[in-house]
N, C-alpha and C positions, 0 to 999 in steps of 0.2 A: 468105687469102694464096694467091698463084698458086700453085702446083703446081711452076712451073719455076725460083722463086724459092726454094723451100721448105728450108731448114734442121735438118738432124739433126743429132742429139747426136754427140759421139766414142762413146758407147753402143752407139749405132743401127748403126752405119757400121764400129762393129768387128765387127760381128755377119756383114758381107759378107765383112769379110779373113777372118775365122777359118774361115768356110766355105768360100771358093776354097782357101785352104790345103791344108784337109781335101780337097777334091775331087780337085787336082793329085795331092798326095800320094798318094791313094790310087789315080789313074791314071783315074780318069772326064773325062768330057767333058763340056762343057756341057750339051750335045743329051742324055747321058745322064742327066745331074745332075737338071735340067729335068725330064723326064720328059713327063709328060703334064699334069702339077700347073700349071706357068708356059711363057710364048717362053724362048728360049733369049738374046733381047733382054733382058727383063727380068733374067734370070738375072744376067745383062753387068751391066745397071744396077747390080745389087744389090751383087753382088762388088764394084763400084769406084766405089760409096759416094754412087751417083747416085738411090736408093733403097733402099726398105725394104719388106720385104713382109711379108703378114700370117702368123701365130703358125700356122694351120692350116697355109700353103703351105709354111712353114720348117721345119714338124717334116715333112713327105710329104719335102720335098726331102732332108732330112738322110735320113731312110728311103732314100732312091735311092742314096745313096752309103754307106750303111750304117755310121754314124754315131748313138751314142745320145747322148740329151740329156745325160746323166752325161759321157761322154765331151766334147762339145761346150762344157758349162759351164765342164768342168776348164779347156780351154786357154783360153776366153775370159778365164778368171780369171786363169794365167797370163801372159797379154799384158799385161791393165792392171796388174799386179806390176813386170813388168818396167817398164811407162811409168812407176811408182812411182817405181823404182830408178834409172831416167834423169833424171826430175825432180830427183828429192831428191839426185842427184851434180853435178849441171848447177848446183845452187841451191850447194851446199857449195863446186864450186870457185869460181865468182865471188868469194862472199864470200870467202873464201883470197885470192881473187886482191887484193880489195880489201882485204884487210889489218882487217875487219868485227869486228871480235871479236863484239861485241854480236849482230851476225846469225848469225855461227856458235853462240853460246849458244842462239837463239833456233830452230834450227832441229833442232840437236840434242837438244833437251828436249822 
């Protein structure tokens, strides 16, 4: 598969938001973020889900902005909770909407 055709998970790709988050927040800059590890291009990429980099380059850059993996897991885990809890309201009120009884049983069990 091309490279520029290539397809990541919602996995892969939260793993860019939850790090520009962390970086903003904590007041680094890309050029800082980056470091010496990655371009400040690829950086760009990665944050907005135009790539994925490797496991080595992702723990040095979370080090740059001084971020541990405990910390980093935690909100990753919180994010897809929340997408849980978006799904799972989004699905209740349709059916609501549609008057579903059987899919409301079927969602709440």
């Amino acid at each position: 598969m091309d490279k520029k055709t290539k397809k990541y998970s919602e996995e892969e790709l939260a793993i860019g938001i939850i790090f520009k988050e962390f970086r903003i927040s904590k007041g680094f800059s890309q050029l800082e973020a980056a470091g010496n590890e990655i371009s400040v291009t690829h950086l760009s990429n990665f944050e907005n889900g135009k790539t994925v980099i490797s496991t080595n380059h992702f723990l040095n850059i979370l080090q740059n902005i001084n971020v541990n993996m405990f910390e980093f897991q935690n909100s990753l885990n919180q994010y897809f909770q929340k997408k849980d809890l978006l799904l799972f309201n989004i699905e209740m009120a349709d059916a609501f909407a549609e008057k579903n009884v059987s899919k409301l049983r079927m969602i709440t069990e």
